[in-house]
NUBA-450315 format. One record per residue (C-alpha): residue number from 1; residue in three letters; x, y, z. Coordinates in steps of 0.5 Angstrom, whole numbers, plus 500, padded with zeros to 3 digits. Example, Ala and Ser with C-alpha at 12.3 -4.5 7.8 and 13.67 -1.06 7.14 Angstrom:
! NUBA-450315
{site 1, "ALA", {525, 491, 516}}
{site 2, "SER", {527, 498, 514}}
//
This chain:
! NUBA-450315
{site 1, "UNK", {896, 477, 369}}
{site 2, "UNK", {893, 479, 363}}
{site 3, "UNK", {895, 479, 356}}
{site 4, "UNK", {901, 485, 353}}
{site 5, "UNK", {900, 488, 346}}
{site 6, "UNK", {904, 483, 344}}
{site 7, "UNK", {903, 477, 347}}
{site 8, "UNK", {895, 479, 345}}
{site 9, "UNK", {898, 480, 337}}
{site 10, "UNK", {902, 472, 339}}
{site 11, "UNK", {896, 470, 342}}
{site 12, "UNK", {891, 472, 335}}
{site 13, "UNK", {897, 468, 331}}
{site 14, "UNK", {895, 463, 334}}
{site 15, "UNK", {888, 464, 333}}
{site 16, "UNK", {888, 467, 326}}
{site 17, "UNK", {889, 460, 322}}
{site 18, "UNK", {885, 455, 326}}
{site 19, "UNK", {879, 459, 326}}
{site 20, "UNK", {879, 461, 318}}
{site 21, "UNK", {879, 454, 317}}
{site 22, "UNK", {871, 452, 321}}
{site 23, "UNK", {865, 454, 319}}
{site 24, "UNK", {860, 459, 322}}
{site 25, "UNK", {858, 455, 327}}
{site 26, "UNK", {866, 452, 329}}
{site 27, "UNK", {869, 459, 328}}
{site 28, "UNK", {863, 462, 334}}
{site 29, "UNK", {864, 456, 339}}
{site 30, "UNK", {872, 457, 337}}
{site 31, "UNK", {871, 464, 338}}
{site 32, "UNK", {868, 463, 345}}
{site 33, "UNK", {873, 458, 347}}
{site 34, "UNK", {879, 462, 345}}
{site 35, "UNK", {875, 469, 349}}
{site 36, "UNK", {875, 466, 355}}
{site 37, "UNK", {882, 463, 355}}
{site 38, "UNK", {884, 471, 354}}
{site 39, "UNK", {880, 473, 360}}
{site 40, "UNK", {882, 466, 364}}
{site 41, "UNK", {889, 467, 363}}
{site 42, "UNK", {888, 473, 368}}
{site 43, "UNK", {884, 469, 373}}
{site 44, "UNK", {880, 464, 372}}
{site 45, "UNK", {875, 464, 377}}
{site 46, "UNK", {872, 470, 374}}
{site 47, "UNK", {871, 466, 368}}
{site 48, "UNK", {864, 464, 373}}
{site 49, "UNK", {862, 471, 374}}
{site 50, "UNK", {863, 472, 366}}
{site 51, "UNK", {858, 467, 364}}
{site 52, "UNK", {854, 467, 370}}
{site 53, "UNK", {851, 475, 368}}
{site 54, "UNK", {852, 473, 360}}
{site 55, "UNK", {847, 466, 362}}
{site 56, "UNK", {842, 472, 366}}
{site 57, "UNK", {841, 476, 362}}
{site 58, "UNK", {840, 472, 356}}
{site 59, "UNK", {834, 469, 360}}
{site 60, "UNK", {832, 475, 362}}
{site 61, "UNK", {832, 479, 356}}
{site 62, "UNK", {828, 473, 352}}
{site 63, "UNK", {823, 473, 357}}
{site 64, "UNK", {822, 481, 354}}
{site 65, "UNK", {821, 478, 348}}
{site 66, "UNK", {816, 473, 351}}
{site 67, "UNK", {812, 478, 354}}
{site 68, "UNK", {809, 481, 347}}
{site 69, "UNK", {806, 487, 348}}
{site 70, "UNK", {805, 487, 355}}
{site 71, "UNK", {809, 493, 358}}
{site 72, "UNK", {809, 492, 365}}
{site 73, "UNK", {812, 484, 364}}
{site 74, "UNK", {817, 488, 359}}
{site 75, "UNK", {819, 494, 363}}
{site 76, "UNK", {820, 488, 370}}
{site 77, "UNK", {824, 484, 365}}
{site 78, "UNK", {828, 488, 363}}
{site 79, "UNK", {829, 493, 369}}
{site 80, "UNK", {831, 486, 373}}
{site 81, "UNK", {837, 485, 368}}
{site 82, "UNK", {840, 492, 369}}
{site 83, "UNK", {838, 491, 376}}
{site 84, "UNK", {843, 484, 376}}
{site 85, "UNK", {847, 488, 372}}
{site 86, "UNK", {848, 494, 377}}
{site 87, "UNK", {848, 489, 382}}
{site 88, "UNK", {854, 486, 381}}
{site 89, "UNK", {859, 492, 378}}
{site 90, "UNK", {857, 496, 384}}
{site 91, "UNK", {859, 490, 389}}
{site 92, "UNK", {866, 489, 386}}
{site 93, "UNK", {867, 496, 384}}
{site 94, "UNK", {864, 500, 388}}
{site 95, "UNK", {862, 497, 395}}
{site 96, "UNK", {869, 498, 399}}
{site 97, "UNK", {868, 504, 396}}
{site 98, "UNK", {862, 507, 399}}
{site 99, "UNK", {863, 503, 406}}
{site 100, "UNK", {870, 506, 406}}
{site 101, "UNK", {867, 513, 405}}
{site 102, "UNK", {861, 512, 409}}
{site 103, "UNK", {866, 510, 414}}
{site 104, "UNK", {869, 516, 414}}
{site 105, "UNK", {864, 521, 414}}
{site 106, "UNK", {862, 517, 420}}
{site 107, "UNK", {869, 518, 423}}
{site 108, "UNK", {868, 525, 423}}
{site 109, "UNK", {862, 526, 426}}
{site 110, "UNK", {865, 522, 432}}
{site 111, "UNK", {862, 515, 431}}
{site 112, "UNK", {867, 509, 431}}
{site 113, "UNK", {865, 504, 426}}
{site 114, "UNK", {871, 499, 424}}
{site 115, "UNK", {868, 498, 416}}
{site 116, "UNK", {867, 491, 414}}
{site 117, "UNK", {871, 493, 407}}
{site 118, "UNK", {871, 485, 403}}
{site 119, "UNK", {877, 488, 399}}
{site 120, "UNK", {876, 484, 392}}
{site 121, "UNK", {879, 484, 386}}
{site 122, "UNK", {876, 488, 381}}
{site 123, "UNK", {875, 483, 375}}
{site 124, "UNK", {878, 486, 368}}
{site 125, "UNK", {874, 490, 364}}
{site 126, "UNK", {868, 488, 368}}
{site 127, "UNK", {865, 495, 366}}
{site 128, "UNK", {865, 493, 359}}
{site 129, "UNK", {862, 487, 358}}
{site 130, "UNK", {856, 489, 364}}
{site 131, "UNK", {854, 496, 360}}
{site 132, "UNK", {854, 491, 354}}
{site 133, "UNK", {849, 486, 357}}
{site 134, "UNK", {846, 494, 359}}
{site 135, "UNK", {844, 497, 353}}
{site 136, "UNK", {843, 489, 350}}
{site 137, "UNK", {837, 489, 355}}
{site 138, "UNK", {835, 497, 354}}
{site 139, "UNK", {835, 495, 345}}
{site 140, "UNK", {830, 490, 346}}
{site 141, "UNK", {825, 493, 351}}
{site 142, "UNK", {825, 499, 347}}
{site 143, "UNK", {824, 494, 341}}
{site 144, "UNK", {831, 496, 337}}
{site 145, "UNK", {833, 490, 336}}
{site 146, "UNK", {830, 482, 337}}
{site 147, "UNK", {832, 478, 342}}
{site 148, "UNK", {839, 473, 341}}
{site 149, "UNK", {835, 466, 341}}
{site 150, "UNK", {842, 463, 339}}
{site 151, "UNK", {846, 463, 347}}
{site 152, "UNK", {852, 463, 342}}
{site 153, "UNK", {853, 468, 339}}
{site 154, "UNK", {850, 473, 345}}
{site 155, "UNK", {855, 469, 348}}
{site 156, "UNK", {860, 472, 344}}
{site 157, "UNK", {858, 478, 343}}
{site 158, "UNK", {859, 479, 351}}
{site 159, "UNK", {866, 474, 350}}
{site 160, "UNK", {869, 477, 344}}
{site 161, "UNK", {876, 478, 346}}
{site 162, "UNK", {879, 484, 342}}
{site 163, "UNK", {873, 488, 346}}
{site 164, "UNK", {872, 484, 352}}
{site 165, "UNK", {876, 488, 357}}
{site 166, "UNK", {878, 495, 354}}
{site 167, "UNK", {872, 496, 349}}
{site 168, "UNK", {870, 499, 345}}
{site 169, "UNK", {863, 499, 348}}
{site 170, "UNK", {859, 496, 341}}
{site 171, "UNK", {851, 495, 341}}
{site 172, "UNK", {849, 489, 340}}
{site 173, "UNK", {845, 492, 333}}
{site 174, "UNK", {852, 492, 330}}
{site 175, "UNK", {855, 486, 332}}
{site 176, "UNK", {850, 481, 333}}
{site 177, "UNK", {849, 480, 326}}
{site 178, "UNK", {856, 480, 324}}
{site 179, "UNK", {856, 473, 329}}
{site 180, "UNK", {850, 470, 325}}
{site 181, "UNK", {852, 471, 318}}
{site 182, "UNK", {858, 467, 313}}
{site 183, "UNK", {864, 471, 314}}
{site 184, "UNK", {868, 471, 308}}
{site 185, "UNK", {876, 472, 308}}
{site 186, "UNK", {878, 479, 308}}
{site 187, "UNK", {880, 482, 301}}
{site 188, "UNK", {887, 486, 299}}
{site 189, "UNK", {883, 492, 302}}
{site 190, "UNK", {881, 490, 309}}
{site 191, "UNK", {887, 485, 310}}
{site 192, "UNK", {892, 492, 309}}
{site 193, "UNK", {888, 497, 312}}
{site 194, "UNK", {887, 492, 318}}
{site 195, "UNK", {896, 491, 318}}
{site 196, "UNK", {896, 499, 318}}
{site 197, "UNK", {891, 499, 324}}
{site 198, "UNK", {895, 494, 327}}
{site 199, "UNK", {902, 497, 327}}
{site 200, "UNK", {899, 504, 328}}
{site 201, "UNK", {896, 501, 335}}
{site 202, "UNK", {903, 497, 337}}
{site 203, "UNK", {906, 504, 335}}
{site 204, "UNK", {902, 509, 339}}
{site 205, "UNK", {901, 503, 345}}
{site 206, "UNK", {909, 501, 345}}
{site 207, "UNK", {913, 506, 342}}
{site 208, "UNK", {909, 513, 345}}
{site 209, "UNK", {905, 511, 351}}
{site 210, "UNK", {910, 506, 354}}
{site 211, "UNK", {915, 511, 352}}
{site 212, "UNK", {913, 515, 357}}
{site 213, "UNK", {909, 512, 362}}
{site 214, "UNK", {916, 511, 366}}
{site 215, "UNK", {918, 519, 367}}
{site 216, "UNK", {910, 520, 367}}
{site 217, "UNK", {910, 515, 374}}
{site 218, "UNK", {915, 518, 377}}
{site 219, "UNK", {914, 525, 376}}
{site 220, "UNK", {908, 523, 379}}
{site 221, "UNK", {909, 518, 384}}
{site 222, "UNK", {914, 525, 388}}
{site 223, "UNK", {911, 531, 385}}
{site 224, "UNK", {914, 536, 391}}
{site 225, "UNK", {919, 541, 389}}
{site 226, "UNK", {920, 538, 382}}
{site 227, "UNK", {918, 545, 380}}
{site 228, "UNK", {913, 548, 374}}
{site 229, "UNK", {916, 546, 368}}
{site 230, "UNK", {918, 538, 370}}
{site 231, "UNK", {910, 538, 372}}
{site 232, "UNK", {907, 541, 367}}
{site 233, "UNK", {912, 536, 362}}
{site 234, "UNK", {908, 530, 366}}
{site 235, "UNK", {901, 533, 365}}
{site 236, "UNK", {902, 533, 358}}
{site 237, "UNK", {906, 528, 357}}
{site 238, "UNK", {900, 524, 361}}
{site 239, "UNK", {896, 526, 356}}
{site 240, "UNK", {898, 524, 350}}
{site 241, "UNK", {900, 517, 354}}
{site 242, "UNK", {893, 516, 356}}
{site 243, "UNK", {891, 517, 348}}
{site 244, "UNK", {897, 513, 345}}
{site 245, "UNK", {895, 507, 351}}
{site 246, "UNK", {888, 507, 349}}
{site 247, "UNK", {887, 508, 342}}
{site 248, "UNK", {893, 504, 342}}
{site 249, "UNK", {889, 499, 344}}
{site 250, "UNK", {883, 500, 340}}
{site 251, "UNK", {886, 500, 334}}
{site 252, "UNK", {890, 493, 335}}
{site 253, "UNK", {883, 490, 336}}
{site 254, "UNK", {880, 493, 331}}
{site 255, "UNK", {885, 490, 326}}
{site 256, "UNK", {885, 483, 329}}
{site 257, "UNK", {877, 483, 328}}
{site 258, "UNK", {878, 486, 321}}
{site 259, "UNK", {882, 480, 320}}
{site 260, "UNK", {876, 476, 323}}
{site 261, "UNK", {871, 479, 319}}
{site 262, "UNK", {868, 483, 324}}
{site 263, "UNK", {867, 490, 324}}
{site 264, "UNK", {869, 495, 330}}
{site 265, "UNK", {866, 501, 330}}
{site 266, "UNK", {872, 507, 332}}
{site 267, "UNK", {872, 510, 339}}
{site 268, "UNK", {876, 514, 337}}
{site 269, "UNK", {877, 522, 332}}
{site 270, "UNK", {883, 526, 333}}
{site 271, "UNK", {880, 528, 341}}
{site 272, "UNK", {886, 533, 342}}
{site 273, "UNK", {884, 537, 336}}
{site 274, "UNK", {877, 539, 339}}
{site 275, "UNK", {875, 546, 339}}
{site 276, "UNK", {871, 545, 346}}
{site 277, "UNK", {869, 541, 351}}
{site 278, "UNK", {864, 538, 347}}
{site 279, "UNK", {867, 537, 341}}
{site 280, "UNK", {872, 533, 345}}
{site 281, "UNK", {868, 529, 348}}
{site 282, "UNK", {865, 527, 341}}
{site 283, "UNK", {871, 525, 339}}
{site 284, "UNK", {874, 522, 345}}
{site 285, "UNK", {872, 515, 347}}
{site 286, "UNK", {867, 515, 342}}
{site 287, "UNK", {863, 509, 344}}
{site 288, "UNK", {862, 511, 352}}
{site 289, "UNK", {860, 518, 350}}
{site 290, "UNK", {855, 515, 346}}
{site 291, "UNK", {852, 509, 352}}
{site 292, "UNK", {852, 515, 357}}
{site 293, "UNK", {847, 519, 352}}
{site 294, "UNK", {843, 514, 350}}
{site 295, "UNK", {842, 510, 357}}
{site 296, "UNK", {842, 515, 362}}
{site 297, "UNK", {842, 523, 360}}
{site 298, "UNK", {836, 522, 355}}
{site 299, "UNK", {833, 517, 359}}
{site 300, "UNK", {834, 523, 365}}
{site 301, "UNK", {830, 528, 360}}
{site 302, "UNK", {837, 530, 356}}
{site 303, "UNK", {835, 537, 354}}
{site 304, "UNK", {828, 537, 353}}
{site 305, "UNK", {825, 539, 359}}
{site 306, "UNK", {829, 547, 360}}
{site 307, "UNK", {836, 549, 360}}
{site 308, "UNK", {837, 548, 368}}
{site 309, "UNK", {834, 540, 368}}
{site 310, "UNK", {839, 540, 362}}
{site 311, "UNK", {846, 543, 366}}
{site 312, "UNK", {843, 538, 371}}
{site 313, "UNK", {843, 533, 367}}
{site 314, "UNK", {850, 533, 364}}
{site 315, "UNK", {853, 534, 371}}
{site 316, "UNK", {849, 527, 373}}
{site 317, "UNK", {852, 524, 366}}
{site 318, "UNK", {859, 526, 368}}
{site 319, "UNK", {859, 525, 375}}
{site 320, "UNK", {857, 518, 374}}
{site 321, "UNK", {861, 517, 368}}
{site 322, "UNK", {868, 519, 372}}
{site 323, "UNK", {865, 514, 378}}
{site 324, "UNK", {864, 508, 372}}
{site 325, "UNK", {872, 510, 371}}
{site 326, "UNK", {874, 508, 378}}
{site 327, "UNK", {871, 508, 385}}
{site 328, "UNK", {874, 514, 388}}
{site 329, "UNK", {873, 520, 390}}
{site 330, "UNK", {878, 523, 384}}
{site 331, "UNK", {874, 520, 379}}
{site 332, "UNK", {868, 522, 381}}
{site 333, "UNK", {872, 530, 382}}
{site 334, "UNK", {875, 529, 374}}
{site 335, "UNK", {867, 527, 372}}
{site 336, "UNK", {864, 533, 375}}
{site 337, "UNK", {869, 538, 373}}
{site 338, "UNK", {868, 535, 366}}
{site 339, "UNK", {860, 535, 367}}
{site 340, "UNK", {861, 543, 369}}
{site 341, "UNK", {864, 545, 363}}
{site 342, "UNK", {859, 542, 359}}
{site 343, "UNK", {855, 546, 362}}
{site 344, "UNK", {858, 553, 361}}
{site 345, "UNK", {859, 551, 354}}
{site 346, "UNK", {852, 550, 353}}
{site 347, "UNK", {851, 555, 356}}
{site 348, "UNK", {855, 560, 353}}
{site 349, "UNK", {859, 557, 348}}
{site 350, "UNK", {858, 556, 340}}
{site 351, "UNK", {856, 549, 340}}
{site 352, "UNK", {857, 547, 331}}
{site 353, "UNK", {860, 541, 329}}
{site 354, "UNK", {866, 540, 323}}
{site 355, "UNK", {863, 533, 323}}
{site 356, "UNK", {870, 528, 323}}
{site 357, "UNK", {872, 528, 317}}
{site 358, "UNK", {873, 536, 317}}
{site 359, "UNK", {880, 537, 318}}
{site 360, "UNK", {882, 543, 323}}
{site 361, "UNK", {883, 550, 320}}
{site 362, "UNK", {889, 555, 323}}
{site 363, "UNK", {884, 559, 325}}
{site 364, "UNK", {882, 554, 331}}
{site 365, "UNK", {890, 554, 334}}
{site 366, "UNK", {888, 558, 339}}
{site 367, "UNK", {881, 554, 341}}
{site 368, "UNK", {884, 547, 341}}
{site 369, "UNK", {891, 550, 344}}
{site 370, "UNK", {887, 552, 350}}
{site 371, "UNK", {882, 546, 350}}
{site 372, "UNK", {888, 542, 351}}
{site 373, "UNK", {891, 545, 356}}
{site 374, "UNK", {884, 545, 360}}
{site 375, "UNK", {883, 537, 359}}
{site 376, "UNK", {890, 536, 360}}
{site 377, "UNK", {889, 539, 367}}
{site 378, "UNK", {883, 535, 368}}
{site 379, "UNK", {888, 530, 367}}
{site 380, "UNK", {891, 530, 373}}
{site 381, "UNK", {886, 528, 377}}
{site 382, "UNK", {884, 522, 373}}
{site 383, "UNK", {892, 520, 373}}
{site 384, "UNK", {893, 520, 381}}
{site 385, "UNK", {892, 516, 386}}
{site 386, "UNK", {886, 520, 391}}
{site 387, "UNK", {885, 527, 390}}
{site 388, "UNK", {889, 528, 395}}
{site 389, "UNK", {896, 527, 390}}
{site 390, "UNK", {892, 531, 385}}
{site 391, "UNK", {892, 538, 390}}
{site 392, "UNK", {900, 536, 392}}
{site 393, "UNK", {901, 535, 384}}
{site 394, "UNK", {898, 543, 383}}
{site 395, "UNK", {901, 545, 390}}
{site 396, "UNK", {908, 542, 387}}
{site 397, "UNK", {908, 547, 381}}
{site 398, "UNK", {909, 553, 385}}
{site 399, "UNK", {917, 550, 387}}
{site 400, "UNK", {919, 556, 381}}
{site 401, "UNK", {920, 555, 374}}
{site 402, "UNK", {926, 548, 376}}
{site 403, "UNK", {926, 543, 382}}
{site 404, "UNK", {932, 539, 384}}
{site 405, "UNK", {930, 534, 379}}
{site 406, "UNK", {929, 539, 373}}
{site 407, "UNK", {932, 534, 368}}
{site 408, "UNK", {928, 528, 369}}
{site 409, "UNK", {923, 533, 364}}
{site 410, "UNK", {927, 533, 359}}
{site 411, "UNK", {928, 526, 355}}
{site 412, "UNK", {920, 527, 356}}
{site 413, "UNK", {919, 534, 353}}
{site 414, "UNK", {925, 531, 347}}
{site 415, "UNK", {920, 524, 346}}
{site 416, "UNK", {914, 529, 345}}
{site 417, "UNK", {917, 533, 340}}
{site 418, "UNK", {918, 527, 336}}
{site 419, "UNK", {913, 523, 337}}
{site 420, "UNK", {907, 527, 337}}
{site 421, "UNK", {907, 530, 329}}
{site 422, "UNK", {908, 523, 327}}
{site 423, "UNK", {902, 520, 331}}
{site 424, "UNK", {898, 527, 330}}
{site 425, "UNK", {900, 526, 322}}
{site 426, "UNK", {898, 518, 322}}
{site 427, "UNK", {891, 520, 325}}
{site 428, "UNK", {889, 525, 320}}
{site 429, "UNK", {891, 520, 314}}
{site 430, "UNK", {885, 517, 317}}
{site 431, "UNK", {880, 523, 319}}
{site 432, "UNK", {873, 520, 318}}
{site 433, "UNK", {876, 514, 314}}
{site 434, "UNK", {874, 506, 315}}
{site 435, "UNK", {880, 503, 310}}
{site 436, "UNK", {886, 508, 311}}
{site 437, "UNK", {885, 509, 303}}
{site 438, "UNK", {891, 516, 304}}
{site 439, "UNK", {896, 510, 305}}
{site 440, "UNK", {894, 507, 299}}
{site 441, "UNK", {896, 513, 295}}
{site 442, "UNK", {902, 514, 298}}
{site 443, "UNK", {909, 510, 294}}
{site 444, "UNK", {910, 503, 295}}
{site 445, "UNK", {917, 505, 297}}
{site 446, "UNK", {915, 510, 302}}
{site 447, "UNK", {910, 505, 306}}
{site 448, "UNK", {916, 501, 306}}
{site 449, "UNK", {920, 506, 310}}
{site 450, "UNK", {915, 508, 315}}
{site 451, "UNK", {913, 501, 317}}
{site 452, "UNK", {920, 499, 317}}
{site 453, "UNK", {921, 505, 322}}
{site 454, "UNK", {916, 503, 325}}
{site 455, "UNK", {918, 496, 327}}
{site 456, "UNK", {925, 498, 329}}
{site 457, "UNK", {921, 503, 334}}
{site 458, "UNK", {918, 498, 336}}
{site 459, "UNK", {924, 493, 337}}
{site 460, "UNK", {927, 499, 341}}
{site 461, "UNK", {921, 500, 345}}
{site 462, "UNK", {920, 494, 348}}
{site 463, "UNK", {926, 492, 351}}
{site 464, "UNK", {923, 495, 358}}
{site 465, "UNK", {917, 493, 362}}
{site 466, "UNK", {910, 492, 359}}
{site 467, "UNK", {907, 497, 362}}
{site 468, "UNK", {898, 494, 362}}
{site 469, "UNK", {893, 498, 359}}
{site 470, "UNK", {890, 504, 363}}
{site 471, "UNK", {884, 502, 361}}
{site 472, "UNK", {884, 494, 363}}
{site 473, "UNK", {883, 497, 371}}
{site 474, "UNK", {876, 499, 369}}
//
């Protein structure tokens, strides 16, 4: 198994002290060691397939470096080491996959074929670190950074345990140069703001996305005849779990890396306060977004080559997007229906950028209502388990107004209505912020009151099953 929030934030305690104790050297190799005991406490045996694709590729990614200005030895080097890469995600992830459906499709037309499914485990945030070893080797053959000649600190930007199984997605421009310089013991500043970052993901993580994850699960596991007004309370109560689970999880980790003197960029900008689908894919898991930009819809000609090829390419984009989130057709429905809706906004909609700072004015309620709802909907396919439960969750709706379980909604609807202003109001503390400088104005006292109320939610909260983080499945 792999580590919960808080087994995460013991294990970082142990770390913490030895750690600031080395020099550079001892704290990248502790470092190393320390990561892949987190990832080995899963499963050991996937240890080798780490290392294995961190050894390639930085073999490969020398040998682009090597070649000089040799296009075609650069552009064969580094073609190889995606190839690699792709070659392992898709015969984990996606090889049962594609044979199960090919199968089908077989079936249909009448032929019999018994498919030869291997059934393996997906290893743990294997999506992750193979889309960092991907952009690693794309930065270098477009001459954006140098190649790592220290096996140790591209073995830690690979390996590094606060992002290594569910991000953010970093580049290595912004974290190779944190492992190969001095790292100072963080200030006054950085040691607050990392505790506030710490104790707002425990928060989000245990309090709201484990809160309601129990009711979520059920509702959705039995979602015929329950009625409207319970399956809508589900719908959005996934919404707002899947972003107290997710950015949850960012914060802890860019707390406790702060607290190593690593920055970690955001993946993460109040997403829900989104004018449009655009915007809120701006805001929403910030770091994929930008990799699926950068590496596929501009190198597949983004909106250069006319308003067709663009709506062509967005579709493309958020195909493979919902793909890389989990081998199923469901995935890949919730990606094109994003992809689709990128394209009509494009199409016909304002495309104009507050920036992340900028907070939301009453004028854009309506706007951001509607575009919740629409992601919410969009969310059911992502949450259920084939596309066939997403249809009989939609189908479970037109029960009426109430089911035969209709109060199993209302201890859900009570946890949104007293948790979401809190989290809504946390976030915008920190709109556009590195530091969470706000807090700092706010009296000692009151600091003092909410990280105690915080705590004791947090106490209250945890009593249950840990519920694992949504995102350590991909």
């Amino acid at each position: 198994m792999i580590f919960n929030s808080f087994e995460f934030a013991v294990f970082f305690a142990a770390v913490f002290p030895v750690y600031w104790l080395l020099r550079l050297r001892a704290q990248n190799l502790f470092l190393i060691a320390a990561s892949y005991l987190f990832y080995g406490w899963w499963d050991w045996r996937f240890l080798f397939l780490l290392a294995g694709t961190t050894l390639i590729d930085f073999w490969a990614v020398r040998r682009i470096g090597a070649a000089g200005d040799d296009e075609r030895r650069r552009r064969g080097w580094m073609i190889f080491s995606v190839a690699i890469n792709l070659a392992v995600l898709g015969f984990f992830k996606y090889f049962d996959f594609f044979v199960e459906s090919g199968a089908s499709t077989l079936s249909k037309l009448g032929v019999d074929w018994s498919e030869p499914a291997l059934r393996f485990a997906l290893p743990v945030g294997i999506s992750f670190y193979v889309f960092h070893e991907i952009s690693y080797a794309v930065d270098v053959y477009r001459r954006r950074v140098e190649p790592e000649t220290d096996l140790v600190v591209y073995a830690l930007y690979i390996a590094f345990f606060p992002q290594l199984v569910a991000g953010p997605i970093t580049r290595a421009g912004h974290m190779l140069p944190q492992f190969r310089r001095a790292r100072t013991f963080p200030d006054a500043d950085e040691r607050y703001s990392a505790f506030v970052l710490v104790l707002s993901g425990l928060f989000k993580k245990v309090v709201l996305a484990d809160g309601l994850a129990g009711a979520v699960n059920e509702i959705f596991g039995s979602p015929d005849d329950r009625g409207l007004l319970p399956l809508l309370v589900a719908m959005f109560a996934f919404s707002v779990q899947i972003y107290g689970d997710f950015a949850g999880y960012t914060d802890i980790a860019r707390g406790l890396a702060r607290l190593l003197g690593i920055e970690i960029a955001r993946n993460f900008e109040q997403p829900y306060l989104a004018r449009n689908i655009t915007e809120f894919w701006r805001h929403w898991h910030i770091s994929l977004s930008s990799w699926l930009h950068d590496y596929l819809y501009v190198p597949l000609g983004g909106n250069r080559s006319g308003r067709w090829a663009t709506y062509r390419n967005l579709m493309i984009v958020m195909l493979l997007g919902g793909l890389w989130h989990g081998a199923s057709w469901h995935f890949v429905v919730w990606g094109g229906l994003h992809g689709a809706a990128l394209a009509l906004h494009r199409a016909f909609g304002r495309d104009v950028d507050r920036g992340r700072a900028a907070l939301p004015s009453w004028r854009d309620v309506p706007a951001i209502a509607a575009n919740f709802v629409f992601v919410s909907v969009l969310w059911v396919f992502f949450r259920a388990d084939s596309f066939s439960d997403a249809l009989d969750f939609f189908g479970g709706m037109t029960a009426g107004l109430t089911g035969p379980a209709a109060g199993a909604w209302k201890p859900v609807a009570v946890t949104l209505a007293v948790f979401v202003p809190i989290m809504l109001a946390m976030d915008l503390l920190d709109r556009g912020r590195v530091q969470l400088a706000p807090l700092r104005r706010i009296p000692a006292l009151v600091q003092g009151v909410l990280a105690g109320a915080a705590v004791v939610a947090l106490i209250v909260y945890s009593g249950g099953a840990p519920e694992p983080f949504i995102y350590f499945q991909f």
